[in-house]
BAFI-3210 file (N, C-alpha, C; in Angstrom, 3 decimals, decimal comma, padded with zeros to 6 digits):
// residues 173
n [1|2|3|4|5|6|7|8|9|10|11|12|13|14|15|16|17|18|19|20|21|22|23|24|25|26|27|28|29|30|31|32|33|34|35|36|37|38|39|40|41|42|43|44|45|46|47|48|49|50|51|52|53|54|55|56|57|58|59|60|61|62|63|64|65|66|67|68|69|70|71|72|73|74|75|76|77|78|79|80|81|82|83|84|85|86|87|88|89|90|91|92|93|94|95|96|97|98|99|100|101|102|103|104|105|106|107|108|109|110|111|112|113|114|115|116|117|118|119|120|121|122|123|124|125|126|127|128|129|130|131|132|133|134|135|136|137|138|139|140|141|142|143|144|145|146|147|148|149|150|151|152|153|154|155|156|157|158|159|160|161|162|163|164|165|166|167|168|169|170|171|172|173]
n.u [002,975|000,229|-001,109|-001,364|-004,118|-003,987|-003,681|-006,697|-007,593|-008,761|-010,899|-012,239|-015,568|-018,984|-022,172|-025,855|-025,971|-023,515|-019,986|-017,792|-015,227|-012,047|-010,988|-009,109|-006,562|-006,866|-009,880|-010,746|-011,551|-013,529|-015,361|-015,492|-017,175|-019,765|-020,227|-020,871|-023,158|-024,379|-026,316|-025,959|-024,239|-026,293|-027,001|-024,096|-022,715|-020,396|-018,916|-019,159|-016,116|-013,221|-011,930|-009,462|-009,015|-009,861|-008,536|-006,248|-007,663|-007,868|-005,473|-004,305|-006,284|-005,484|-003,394|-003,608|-004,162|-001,764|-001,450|-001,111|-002,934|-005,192|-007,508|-007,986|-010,618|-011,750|-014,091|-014,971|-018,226|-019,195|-022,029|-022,959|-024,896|-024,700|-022,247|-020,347|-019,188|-021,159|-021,301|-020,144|-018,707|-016,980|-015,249|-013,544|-011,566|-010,936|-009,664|-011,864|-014,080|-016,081|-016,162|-018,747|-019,601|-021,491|-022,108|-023,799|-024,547|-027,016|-028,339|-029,059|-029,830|-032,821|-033,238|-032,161|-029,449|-027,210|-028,573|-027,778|-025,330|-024,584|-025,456|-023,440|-021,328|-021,105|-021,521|-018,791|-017,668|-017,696|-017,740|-014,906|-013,200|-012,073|-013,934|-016,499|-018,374|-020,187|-021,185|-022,479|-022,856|-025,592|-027,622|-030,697|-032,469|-032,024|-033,824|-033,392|-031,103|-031,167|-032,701|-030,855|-028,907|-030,723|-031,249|-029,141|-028,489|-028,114|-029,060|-030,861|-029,337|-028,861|-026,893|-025,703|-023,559|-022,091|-024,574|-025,309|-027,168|-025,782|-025,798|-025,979|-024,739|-024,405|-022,393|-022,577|-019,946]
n.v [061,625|060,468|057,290|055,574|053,573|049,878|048,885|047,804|044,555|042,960|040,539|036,995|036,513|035,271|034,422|033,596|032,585|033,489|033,759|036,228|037,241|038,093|040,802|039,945|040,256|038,480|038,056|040,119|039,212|037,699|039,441|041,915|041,097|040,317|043,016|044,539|045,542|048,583|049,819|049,765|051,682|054,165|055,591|056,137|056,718|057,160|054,084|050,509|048,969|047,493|043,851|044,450|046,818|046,778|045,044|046,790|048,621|046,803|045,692|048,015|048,752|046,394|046,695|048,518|051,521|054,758|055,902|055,628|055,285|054,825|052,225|050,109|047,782|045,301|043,119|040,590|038,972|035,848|033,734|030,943|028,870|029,220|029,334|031,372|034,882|037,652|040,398|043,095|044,345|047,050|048,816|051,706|052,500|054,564|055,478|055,194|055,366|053,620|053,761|052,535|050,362|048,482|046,541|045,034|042,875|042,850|040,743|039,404|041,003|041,911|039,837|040,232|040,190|042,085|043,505|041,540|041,036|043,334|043,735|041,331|042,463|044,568|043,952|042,339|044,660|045,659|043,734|042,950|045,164|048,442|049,819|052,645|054,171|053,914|054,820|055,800|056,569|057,542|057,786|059,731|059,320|056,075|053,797|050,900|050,798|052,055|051,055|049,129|050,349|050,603|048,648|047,424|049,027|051,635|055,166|057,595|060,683|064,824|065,638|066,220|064,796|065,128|065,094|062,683|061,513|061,242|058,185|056,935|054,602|055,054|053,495|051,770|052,298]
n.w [001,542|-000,633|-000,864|-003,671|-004,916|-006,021|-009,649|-011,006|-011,900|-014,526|-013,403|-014,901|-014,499|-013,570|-014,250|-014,265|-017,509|-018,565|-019,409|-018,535|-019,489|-019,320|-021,697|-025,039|-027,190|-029,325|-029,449|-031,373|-033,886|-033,754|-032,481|-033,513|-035,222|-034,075|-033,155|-035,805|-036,438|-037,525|-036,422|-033,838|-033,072|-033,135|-030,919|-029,674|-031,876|-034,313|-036,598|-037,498|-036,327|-038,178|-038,322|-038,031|-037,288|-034,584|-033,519|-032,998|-031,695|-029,010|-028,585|-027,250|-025,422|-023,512|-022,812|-020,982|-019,256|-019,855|-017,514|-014,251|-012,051|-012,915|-014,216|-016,623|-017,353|-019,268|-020,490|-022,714|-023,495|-023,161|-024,129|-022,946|-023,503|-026,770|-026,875|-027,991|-028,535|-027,203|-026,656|-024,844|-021,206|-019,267|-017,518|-016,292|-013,494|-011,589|-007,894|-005,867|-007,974|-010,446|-013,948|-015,463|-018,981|-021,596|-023,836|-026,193|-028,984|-031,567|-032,591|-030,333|-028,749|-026,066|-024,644|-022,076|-021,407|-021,433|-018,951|-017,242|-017,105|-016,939|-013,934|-013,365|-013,315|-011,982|-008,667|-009,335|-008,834|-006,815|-004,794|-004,968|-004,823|-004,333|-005,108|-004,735|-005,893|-008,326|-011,767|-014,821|-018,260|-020,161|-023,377|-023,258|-025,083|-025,166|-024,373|-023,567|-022,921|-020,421|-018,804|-018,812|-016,509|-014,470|-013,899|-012,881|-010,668|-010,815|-010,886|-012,238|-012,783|-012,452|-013,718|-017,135|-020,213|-023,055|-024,348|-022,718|-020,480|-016,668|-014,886|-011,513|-008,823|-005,678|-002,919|000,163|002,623]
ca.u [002,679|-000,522|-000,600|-002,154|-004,548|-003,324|-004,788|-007,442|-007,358|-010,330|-011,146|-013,495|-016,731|-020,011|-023,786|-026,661|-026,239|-022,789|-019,074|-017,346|-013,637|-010,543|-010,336|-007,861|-006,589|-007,856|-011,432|-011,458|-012,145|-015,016|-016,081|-015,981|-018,648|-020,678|-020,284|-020,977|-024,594|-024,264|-027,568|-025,472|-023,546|-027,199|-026,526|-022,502|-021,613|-018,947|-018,985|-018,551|-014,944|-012,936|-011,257|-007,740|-009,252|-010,745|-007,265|-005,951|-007,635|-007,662|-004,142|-004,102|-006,818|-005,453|-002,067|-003,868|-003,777|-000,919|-001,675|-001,151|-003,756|-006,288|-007,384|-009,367|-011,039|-012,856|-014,311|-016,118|-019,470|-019,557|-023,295|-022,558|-025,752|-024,022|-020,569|-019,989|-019,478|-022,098|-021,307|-018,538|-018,856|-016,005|-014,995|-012,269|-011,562|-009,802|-009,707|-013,263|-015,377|-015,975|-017,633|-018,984|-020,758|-021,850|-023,115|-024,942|-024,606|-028,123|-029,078|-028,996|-030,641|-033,888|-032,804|-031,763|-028,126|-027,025|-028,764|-027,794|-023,985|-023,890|-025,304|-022,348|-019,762|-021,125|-021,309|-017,827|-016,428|-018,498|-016,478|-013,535|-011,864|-012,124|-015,060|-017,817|-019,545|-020,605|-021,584|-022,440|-023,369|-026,801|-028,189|-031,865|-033,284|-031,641|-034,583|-032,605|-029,391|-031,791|-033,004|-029,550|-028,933|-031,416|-031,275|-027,623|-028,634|-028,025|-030,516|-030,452|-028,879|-029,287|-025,983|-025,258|-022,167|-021,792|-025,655|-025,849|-027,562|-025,179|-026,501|-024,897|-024,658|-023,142|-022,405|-022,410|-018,124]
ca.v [061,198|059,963|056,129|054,606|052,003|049,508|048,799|046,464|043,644|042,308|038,922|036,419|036,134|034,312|035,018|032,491|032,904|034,284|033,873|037,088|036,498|039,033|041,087|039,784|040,727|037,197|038,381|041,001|038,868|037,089|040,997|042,599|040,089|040,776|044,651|044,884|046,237|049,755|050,457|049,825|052,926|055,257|056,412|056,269|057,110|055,649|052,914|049,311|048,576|046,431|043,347|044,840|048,308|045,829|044,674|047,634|049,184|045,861|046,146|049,539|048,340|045,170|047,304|049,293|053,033|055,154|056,581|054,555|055,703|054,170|050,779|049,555|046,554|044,764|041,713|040,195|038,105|034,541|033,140|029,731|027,732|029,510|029,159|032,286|035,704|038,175|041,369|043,917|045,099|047,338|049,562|051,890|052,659|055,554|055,389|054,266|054,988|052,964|054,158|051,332|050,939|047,776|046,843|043,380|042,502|043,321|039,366|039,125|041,970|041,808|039,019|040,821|039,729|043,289|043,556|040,409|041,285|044,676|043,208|040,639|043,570|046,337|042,907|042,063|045,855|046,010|042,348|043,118|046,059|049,045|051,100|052,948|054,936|053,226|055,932|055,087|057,822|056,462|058,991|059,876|058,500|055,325|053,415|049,733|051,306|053,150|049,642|048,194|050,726|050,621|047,084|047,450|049,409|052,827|055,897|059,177|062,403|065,738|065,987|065,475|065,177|065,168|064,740|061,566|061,687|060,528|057,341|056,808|054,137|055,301|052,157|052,347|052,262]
ca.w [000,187|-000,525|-001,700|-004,646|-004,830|-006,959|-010,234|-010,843|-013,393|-015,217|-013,376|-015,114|-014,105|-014,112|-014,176|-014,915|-018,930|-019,338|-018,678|-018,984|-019,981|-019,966|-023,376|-025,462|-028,592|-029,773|-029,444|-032,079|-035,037|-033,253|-031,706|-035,262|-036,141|-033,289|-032,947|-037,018|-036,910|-037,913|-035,277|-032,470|-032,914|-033,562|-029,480|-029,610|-032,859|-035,171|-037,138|-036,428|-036,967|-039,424|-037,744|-037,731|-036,396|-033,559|-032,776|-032,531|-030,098|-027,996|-028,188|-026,950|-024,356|-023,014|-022,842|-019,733|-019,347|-019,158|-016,486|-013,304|-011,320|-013,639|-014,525|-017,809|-017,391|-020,320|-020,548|-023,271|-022,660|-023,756|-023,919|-022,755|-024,225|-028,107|-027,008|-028,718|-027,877|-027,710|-026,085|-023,899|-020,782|-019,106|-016,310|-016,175|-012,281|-010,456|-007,078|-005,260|-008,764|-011,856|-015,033|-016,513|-020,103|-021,879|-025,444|-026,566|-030,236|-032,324|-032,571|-028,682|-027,794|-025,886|-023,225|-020,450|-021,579|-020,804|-017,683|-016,672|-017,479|-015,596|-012,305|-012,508|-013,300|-010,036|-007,974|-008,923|-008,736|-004,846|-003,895|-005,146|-005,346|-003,772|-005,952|-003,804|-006,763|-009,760|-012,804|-016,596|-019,036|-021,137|-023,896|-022,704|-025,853|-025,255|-023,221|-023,390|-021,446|-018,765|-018,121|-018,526|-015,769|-013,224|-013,231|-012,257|-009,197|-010,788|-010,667|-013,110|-011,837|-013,153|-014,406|-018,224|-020,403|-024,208|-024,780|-022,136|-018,392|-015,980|-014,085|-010,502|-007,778|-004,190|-002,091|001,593|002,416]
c.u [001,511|-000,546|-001,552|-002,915|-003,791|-004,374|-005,596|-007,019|-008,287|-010,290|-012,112|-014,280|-017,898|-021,445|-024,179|-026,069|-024,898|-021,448|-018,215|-015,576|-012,952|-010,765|-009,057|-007,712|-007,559|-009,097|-011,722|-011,860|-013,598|-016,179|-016,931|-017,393|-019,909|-021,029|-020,749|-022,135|-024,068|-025,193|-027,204|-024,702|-024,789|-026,767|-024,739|-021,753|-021,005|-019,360|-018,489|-016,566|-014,544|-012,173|-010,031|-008,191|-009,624|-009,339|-006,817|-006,236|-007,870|-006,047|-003,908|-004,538|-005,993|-003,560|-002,280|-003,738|-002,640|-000,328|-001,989|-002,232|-005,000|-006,274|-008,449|-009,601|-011,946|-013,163|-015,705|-016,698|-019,256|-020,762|-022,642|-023,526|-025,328|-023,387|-020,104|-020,203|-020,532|-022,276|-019,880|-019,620|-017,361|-016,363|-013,742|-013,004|-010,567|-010,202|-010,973|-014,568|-014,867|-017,129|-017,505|-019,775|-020,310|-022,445|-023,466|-024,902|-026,335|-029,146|-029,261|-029,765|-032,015|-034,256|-032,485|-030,545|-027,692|-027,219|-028,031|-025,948|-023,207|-023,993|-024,389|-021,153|-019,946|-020,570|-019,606|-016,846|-016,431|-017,414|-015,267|-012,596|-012,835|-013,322|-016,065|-018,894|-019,233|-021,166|-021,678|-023,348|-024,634|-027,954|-029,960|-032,842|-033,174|-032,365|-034,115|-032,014|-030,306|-032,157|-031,611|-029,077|-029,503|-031,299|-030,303|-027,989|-028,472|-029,273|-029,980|-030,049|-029,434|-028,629|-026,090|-024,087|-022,300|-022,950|-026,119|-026,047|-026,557|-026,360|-025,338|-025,677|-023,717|-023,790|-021,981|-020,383|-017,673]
c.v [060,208|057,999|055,468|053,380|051,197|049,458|047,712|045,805|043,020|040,617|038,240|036,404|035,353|034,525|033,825|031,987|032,878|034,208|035,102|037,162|037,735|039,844|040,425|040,444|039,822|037,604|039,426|040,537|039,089|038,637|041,536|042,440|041,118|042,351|045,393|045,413|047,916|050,731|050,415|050,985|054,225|055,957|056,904|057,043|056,608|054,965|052,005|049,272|047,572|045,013|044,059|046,132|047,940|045,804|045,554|048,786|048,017|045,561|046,943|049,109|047,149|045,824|047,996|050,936|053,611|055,486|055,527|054,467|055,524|052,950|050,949|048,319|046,323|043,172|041,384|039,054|036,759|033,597|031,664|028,893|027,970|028,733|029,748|033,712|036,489|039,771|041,936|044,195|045,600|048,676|050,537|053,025|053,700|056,078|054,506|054,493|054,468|053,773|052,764|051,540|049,399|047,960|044,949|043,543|042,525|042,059|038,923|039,880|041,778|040,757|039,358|040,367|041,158|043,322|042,925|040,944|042,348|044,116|042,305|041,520|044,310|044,919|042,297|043,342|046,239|045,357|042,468|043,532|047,450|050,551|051,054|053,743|053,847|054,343|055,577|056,716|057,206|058,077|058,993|059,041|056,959|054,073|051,874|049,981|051,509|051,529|048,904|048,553|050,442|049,177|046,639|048,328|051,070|053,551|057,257|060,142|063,224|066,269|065,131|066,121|064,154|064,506|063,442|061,929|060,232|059,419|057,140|055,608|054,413|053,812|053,018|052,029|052,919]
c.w [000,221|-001,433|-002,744|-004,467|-005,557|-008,113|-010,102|-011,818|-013,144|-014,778|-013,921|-013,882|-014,411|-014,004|-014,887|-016,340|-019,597|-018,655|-019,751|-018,807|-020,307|-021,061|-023,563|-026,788|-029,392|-030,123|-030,543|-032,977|-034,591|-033,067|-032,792|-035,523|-035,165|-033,013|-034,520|-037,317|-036,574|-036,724|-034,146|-031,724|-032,614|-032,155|-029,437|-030,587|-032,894|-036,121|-036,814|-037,166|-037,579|-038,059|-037,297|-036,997|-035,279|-032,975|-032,413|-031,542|-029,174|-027,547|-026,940|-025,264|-023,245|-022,066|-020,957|-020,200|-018,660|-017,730|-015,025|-012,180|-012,120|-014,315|-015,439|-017,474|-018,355|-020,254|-022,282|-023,083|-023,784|-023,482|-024,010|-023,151|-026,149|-028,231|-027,954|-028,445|-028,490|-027,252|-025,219|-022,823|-019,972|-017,763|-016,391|-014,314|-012,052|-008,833|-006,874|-006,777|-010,074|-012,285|-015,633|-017,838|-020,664|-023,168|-026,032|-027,998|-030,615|-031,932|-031,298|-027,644|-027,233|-025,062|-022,284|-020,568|-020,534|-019,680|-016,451|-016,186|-016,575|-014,371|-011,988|-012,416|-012,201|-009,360|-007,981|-008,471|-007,227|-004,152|-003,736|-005,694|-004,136|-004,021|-004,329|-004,672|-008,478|-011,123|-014,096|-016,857|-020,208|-021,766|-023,460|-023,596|-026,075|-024,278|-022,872|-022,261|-020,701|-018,545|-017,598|-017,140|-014,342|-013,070|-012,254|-010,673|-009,450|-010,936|-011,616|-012,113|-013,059|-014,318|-015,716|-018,887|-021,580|-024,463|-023,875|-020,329|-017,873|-014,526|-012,622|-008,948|-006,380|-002,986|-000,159|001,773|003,794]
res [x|x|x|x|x|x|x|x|x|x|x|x|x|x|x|x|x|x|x|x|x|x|x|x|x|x|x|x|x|x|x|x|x|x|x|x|x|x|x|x|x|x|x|x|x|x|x|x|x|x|x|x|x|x|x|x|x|x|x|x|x|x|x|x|x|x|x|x|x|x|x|x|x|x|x|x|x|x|x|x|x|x|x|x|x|x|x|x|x|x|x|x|x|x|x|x|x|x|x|x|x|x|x|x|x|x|x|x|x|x|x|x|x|x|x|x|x|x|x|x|x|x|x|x|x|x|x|x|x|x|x|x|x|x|x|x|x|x|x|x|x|x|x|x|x|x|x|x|x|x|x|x|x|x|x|x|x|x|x|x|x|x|x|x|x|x|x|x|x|x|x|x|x]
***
């Protein structure tokens, strides 16, 4: 019988700029706010959600996935010269790979927040835990993310999936 990793759980972290803190439910008011530009969705699709639609999937999230053999991790970013949040980034892990994906509030954008944010999330998924491939999905027209990306250490593949080129880091292991 083969044995499970265990899961992970979302540890804070820290980068120059930015301490990235647990999801909680707590955070959806504050999120709402920040996730409320309508232009943030133009790549994702959706609409921003209402507070209470916020909670509820942080609920959901914070809850973990059924499925034991997978870990969500979220964290949202707290710009520490604000002292207010300003962004997600997240991971969900099975076995040695994480997909990660990240999003920066409208009024924030154009700092290298993002950037800044992923290189502390690979860096903490490398240290500590057991990932060896890193992968994010970033729509082609989306020239921010491809930065957010490569900055992170990932590189385009050929492969795509539901209109977005898969980005991928393989760690030595």
């Amino acid at each position: 019988m083969t044995e499970r990793p265990p899961r992970v759980k979302p540890e804070p972290f820290r980068t120059p700029r930015l301490d990235a803190v647990p999801l909680s439910v707590e955070h959806a008011a504050e999120m709402a706010v920040v996730l409320s530009d309508p232009a943030l969705h133009a790549f994702i699709g959706g609409a921003p959600a209402s507070p209470d639609a916020l909670r509820a999937r942080y609920e959901r999230l914070v809850t973990g996935c059924p499925d034991p053999a997978v870990s969500w991790c979220n964290w949202v970013l707290r710009l520490r010269e604000e002292a207010r949040l300003v962004g997600t980034v997240q991971a969900t892990v099975v076995g040695a790979v994480a997909e990660i994906a990240w999003v920066v509030g409208t009024p924030w954008q154009g700092r290298g927040l993002a950037s800044e944010a992923t290189r502390g999330l690979v860096s903490l998924l490398v240290e500590q835990t057991c990932v060896r491939t890193v992968i994010a999905h970033v729509h082609p027209a989306h020239r921010a993310s491809e930065s957010v990306a490569r900055a992170a250490g990932l590189e385009p593949t050929e492969v795509e999936r539901d209109g977005e080129r898969r980005w991928r880091l393989e760690l030595p292991g």
